[in-house]
KOLFI-555562 format. One record per residue (C-alpha): residue number from 1; residue in one letter; chain; x, y, z. Coordinates in nm, 4 decimals. Each point is the difference from the previous one (the first is absolute). Layout:
// residues N
<site panu="NUM" zavo="a" guro="A" xx="X" yy="Y" zz="Z"/>
...
END
This chain:
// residues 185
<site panu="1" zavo="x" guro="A" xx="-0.9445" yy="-3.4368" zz="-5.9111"/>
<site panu="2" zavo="x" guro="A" xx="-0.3675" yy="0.0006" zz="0.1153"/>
<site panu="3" zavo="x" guro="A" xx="0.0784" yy="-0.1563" zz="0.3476"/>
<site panu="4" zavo="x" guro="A" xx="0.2480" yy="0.2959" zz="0.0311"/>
<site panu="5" zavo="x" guro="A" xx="-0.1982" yy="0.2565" zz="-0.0769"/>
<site panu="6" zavo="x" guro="A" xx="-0.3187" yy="-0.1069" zz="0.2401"/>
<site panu="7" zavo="x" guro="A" xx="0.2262" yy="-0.0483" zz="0.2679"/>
<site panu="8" zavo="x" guro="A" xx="0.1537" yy="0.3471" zz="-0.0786"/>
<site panu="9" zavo="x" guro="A" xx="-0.3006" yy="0.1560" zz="-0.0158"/>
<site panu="10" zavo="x" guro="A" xx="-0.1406" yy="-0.2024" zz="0.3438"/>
<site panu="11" zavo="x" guro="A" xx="0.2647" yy="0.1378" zz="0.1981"/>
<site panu="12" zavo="x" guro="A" xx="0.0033" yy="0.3774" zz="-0.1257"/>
<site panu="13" zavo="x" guro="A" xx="-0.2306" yy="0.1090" zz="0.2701"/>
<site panu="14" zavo="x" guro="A" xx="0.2300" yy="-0.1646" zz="0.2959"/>
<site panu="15" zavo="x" guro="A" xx="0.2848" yy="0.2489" zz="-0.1602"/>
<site panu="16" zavo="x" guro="A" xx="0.2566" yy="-0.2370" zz="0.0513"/>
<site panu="17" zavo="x" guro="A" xx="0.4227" yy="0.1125" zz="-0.0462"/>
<site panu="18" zavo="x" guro="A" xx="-0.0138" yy="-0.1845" zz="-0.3167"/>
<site panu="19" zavo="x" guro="A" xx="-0.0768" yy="-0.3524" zz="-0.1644"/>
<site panu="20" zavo="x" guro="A" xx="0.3530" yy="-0.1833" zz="-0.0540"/>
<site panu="21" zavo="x" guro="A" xx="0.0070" yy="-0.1828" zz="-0.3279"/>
<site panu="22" zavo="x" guro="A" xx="-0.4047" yy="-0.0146" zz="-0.1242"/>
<site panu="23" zavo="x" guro="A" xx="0.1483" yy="-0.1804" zz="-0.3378"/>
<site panu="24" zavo="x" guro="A" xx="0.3063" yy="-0.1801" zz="-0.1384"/>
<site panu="25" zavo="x" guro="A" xx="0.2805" yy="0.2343" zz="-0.0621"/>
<site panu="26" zavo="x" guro="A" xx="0.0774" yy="-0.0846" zz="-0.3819"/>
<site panu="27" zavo="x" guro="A" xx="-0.2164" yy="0.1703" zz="-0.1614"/>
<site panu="28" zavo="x" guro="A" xx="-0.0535" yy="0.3568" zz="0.0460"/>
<site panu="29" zavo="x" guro="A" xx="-0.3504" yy="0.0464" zz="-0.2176"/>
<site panu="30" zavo="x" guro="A" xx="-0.1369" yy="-0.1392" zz="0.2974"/>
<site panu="31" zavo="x" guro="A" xx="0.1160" yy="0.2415" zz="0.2286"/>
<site panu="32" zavo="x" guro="A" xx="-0.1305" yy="0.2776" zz="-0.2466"/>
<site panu="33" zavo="x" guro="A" xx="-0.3302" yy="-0.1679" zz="-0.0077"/>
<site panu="34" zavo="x" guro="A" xx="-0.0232" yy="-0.0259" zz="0.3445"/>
<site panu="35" zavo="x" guro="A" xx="0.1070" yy="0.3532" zz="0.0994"/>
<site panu="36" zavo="x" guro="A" xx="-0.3127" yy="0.0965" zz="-0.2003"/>
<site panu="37" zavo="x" guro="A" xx="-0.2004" yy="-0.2264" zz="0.2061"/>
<site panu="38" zavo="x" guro="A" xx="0.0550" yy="0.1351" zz="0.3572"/>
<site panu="39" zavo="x" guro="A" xx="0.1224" yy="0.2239" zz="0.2254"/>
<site panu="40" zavo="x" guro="A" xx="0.1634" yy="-0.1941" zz="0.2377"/>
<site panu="41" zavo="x" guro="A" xx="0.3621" yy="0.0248" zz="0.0687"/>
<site panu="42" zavo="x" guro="A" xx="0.1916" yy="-0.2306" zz="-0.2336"/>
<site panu="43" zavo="x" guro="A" xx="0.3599" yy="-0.1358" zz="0.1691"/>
<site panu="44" zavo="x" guro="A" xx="0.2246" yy="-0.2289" zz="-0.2609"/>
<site panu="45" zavo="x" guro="A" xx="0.3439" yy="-0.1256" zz="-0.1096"/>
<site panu="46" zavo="x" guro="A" xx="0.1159" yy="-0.2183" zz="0.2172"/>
<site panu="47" zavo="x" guro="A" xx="0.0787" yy="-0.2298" zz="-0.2229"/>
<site panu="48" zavo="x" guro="A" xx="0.1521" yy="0.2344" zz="-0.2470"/>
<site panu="49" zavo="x" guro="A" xx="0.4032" yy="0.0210" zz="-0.0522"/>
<site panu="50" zavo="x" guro="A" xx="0.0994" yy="0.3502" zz="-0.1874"/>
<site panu="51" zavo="x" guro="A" xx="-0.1380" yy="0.2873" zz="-0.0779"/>
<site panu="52" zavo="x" guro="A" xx="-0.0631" yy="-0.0580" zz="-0.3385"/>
<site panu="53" zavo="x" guro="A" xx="-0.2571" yy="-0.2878" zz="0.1324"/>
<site panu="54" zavo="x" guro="A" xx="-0.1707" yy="0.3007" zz="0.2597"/>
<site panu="55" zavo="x" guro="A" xx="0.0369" yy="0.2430" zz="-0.3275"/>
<site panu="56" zavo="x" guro="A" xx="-0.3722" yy="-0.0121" zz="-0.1377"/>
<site panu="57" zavo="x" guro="A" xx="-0.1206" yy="-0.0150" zz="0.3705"/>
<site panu="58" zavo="x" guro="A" xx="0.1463" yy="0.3378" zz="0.1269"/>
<site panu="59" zavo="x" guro="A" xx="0.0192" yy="0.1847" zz="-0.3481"/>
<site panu="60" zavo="x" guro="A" xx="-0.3842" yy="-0.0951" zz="-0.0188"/>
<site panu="61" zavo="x" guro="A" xx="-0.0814" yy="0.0487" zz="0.3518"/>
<site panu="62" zavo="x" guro="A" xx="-0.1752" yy="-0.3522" zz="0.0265"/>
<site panu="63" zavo="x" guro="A" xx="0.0522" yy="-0.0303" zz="0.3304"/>
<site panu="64" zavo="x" guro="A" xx="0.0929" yy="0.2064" zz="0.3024"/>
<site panu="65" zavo="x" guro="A" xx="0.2113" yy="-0.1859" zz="0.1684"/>
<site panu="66" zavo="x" guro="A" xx="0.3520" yy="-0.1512" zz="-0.0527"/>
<site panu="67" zavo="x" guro="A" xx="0.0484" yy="-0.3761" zz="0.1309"/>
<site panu="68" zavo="x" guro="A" xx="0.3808" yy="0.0007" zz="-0.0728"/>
<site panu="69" zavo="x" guro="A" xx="0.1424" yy="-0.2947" zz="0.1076"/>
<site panu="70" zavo="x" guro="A" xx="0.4276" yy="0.0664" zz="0.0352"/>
<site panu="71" zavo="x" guro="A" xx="0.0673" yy="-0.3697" zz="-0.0097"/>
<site panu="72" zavo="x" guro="A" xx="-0.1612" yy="-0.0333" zz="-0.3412"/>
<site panu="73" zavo="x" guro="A" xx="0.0904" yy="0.3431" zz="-0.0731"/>
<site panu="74" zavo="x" guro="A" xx="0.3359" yy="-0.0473" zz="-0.0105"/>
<site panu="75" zavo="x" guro="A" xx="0.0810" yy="0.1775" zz="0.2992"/>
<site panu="76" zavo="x" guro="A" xx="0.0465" yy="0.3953" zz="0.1125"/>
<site panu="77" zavo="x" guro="A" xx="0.1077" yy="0.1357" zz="-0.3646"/>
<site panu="78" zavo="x" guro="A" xx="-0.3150" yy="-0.1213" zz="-0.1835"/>
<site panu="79" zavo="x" guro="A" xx="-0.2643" yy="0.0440" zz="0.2963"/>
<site panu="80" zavo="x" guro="A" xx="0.1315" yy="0.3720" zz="0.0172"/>
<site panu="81" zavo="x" guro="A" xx="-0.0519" yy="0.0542" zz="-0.3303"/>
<site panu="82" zavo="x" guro="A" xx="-0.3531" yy="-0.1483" zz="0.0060"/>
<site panu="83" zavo="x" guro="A" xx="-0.1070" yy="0.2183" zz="0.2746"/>
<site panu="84" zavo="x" guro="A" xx="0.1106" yy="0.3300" zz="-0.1257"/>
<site panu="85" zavo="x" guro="A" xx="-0.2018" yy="-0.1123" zz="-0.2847"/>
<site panu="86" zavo="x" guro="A" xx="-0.2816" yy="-0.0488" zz="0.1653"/>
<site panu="87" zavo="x" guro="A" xx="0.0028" yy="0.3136" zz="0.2108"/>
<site panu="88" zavo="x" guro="A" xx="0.0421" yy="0.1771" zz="-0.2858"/>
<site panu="89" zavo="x" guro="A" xx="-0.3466" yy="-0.0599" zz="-0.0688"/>
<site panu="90" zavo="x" guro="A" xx="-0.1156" yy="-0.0439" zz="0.3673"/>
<site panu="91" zavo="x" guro="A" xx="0.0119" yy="-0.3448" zz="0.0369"/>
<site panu="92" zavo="x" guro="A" xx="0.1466" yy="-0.0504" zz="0.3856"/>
<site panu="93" zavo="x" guro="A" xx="0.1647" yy="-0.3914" zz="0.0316"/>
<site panu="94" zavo="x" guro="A" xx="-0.1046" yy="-0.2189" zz="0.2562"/>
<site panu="95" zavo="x" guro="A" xx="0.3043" yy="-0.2871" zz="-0.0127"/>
<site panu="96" zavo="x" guro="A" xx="-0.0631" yy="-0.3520" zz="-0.0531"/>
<site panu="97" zavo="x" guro="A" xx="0.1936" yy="-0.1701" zz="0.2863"/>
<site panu="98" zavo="x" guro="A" xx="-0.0678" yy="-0.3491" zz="0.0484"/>
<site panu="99" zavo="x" guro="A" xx="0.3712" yy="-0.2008" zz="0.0305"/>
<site panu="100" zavo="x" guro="A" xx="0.0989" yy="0.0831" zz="0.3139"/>
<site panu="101" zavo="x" guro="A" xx="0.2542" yy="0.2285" zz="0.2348"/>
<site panu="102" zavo="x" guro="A" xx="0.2672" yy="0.1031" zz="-0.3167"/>
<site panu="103" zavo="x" guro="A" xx="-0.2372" yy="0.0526" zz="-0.2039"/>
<site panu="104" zavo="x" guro="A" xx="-0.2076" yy="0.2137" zz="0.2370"/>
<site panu="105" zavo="x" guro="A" xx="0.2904" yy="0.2582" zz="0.1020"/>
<site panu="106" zavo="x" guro="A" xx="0.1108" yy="0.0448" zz="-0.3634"/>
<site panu="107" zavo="x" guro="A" xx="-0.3844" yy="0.1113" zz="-0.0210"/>
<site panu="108" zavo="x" guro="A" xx="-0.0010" yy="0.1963" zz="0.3147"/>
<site panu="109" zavo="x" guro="A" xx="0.3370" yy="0.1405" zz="-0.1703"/>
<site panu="110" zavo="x" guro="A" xx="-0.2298" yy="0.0636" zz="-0.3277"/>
<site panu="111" zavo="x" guro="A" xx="-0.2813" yy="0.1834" zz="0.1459"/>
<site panu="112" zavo="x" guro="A" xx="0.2004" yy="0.2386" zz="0.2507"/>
<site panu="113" zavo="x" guro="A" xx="0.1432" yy="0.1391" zz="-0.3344"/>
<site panu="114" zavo="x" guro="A" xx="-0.3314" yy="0.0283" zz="-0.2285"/>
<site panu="115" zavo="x" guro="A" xx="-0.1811" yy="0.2942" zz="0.1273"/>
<site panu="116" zavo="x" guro="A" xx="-0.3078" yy="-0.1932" zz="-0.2034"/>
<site panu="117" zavo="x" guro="A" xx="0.0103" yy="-0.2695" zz="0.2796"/>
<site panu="118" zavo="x" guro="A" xx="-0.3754" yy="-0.0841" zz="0.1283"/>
<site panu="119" zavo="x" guro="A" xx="0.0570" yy="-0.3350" zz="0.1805"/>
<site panu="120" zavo="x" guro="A" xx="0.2118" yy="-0.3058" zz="0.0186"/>
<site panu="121" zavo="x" guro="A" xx="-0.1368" yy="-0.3517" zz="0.0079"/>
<site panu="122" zavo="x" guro="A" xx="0.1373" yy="-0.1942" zz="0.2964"/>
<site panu="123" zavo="x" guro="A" xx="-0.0718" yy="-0.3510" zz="0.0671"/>
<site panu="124" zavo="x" guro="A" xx="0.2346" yy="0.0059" zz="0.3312"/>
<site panu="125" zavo="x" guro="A" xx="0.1675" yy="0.2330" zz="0.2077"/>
<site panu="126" zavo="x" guro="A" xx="0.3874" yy="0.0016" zz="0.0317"/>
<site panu="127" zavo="x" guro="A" xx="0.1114" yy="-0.3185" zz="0.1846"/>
<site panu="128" zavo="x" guro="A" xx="-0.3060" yy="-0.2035" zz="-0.0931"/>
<site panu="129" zavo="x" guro="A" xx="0.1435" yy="-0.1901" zz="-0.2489"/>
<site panu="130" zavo="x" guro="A" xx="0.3347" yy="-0.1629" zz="0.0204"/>
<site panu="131" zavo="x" guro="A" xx="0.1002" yy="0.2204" zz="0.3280"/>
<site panu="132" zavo="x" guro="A" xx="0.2484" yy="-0.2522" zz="0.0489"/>
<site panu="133" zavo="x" guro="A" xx="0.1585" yy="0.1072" zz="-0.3044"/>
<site panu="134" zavo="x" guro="A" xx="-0.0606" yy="0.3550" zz="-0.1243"/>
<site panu="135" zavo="x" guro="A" xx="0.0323" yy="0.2267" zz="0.3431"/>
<site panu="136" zavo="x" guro="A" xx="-0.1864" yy="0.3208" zz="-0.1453"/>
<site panu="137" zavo="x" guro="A" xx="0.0760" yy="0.3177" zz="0.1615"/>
<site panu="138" zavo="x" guro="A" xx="-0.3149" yy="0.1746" zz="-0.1425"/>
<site panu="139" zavo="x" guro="A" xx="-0.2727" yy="0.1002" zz="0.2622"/>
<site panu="140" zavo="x" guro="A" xx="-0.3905" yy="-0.1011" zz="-0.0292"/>
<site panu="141" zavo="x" guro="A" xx="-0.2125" yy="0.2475" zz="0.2371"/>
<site panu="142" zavo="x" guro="A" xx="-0.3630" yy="0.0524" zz="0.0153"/>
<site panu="143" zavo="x" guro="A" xx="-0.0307" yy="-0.1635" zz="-0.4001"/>
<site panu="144" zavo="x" guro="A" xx="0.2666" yy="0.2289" zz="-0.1228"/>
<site panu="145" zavo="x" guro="A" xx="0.3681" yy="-0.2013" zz="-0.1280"/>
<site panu="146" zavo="x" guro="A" xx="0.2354" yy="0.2360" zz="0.0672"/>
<site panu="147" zavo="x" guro="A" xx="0.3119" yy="0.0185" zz="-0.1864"/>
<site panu="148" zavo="x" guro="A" xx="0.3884" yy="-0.0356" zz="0.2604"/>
<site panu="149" zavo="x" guro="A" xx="0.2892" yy="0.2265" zz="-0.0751"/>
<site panu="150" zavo="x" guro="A" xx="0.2304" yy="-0.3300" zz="-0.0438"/>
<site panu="151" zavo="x" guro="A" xx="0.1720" yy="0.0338" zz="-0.3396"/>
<site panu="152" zavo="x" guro="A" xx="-0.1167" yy="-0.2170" zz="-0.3236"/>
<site panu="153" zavo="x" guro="A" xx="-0.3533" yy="-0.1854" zz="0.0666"/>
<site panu="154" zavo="x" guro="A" xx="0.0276" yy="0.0180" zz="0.3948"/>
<site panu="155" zavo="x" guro="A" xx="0.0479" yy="-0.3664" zz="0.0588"/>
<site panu="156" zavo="x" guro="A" xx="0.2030" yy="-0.2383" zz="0.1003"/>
<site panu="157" zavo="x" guro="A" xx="0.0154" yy="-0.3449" zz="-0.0770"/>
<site panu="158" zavo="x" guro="A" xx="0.0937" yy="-0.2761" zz="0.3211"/>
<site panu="159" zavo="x" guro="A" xx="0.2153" yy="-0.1973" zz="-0.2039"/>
<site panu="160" zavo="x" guro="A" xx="0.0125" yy="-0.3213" zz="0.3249"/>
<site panu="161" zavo="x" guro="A" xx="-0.3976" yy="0.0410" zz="-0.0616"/>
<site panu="162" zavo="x" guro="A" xx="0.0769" yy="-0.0432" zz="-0.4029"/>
<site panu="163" zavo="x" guro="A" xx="0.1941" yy="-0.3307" zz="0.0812"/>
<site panu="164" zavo="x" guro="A" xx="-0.3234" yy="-0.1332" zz="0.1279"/>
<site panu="165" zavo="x" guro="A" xx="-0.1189" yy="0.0194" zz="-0.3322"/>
<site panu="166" zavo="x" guro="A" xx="0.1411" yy="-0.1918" zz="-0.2504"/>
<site panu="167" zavo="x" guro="A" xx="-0.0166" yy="0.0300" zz="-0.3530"/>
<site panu="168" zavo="x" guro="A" xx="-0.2936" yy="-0.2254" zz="-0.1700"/>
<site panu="169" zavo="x" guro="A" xx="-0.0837" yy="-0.0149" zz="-0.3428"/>
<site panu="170" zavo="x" guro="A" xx="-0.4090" yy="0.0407" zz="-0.0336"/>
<site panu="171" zavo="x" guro="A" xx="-0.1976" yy="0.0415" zz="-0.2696"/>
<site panu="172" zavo="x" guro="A" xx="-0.3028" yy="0.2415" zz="-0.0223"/>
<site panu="173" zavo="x" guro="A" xx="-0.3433" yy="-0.1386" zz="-0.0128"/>
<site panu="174" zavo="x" guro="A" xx="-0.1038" yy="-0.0478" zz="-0.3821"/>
<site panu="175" zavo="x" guro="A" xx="-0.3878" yy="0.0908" zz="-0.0376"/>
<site panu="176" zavo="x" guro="A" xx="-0.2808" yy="-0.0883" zz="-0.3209"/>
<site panu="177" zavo="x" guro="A" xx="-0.3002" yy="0.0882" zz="-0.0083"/>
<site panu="178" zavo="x" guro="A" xx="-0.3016" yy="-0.2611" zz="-0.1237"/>
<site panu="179" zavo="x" guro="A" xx="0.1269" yy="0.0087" zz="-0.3403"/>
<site panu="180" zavo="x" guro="A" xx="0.3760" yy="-0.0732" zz="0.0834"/>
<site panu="181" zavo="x" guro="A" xx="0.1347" yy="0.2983" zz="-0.0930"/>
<site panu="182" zavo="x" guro="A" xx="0.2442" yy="0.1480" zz="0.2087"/>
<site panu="183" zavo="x" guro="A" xx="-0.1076" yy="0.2763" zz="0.2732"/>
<site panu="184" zavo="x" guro="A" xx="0.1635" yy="0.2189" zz="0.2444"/>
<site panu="185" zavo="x" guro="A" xx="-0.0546" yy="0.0449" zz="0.3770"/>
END
């Protein structure tokens, strides 16, 4: 908690968009604790999956903005519902985004329909990953992802370019900390 609130408080006078996830998400007396502690723009959720989990965070207004992540979200339905939450009490979204081209036009989809929409996270542009696969029909210009006027997500998928892909079983990377216990990513 102490780191987070010294580097909180370092970075108020550079007026950054926000600070993305200062503390762990589980416990919310953090948050309050923090809020109390600084000024700076607090953005978290990411790792959150309903809206009873982003409940105490928009109904207290811990932080301002939404990290809703649709794939842990459970898609459009439950993402929706968060953000009309949260604008309810002026919290805008900015989308969590980090799988890759399906997941990016359902959040493209996401924001052109929340009018509390401030910015999308975007760790490639349409046919940067797997462009041999997913043919994306949405338009980047000048930093802005625009959404196509194709029906459902706006992509299609190269099926011959699939083929090249076979199916492998892989398991995710299993992390510990010092101690051994188990940590995420």
């Amino acid at each position: 908690m102490t780191d987070a609130v010294r580097l909180c408080r370092g970075v108020e006078d550079y007026r950054p968009l926000f600070i993305e996830d200062p503390l762990r998400i589980e416990n919310p007396e953090s948050y309050r604790r923090l809020r109390q502690q600084t000024a700076v723009p607090i953005a978290a959720g990411e790792q959150l999956g309903t809206k009873w989990q982003f409940r105490s965070l928009i109904e207290e207004e811990l932080i301002d903005y939404a990290r809703i992540d649709m794939c842990i979200a459970a898609g459009f339905t439950e993402s929706r519902k968060i953000a009309g939450w949260a604008e309810t009490h002026y919290i805008d979204i900015a989308v969590h985004n980090p799988i890759g081209p399906i997941s990016t036009a359902a959040c493209l989809h996401l924001n052109v329909a929340t009018p509390n929409m401030l910015v999308q996270e975007l760790p490639r542009r349409p046919g940067e990953c797997l462009g041999d696969v997913i043919v994306s029909k949405h338009r980047w210009e000048d930093g802005w992802l625009y959404v196509s006027d194709e029906p459902g997500l706006g992509l299609d998928v190269d099926w011959e370019g699939l083929a090249r892909y076979p199916f492998k079983h892989e398991s995710l990377p299993i992390f510990y900390r010092e101690d051994g216990a188990l940590t995420n990513w």
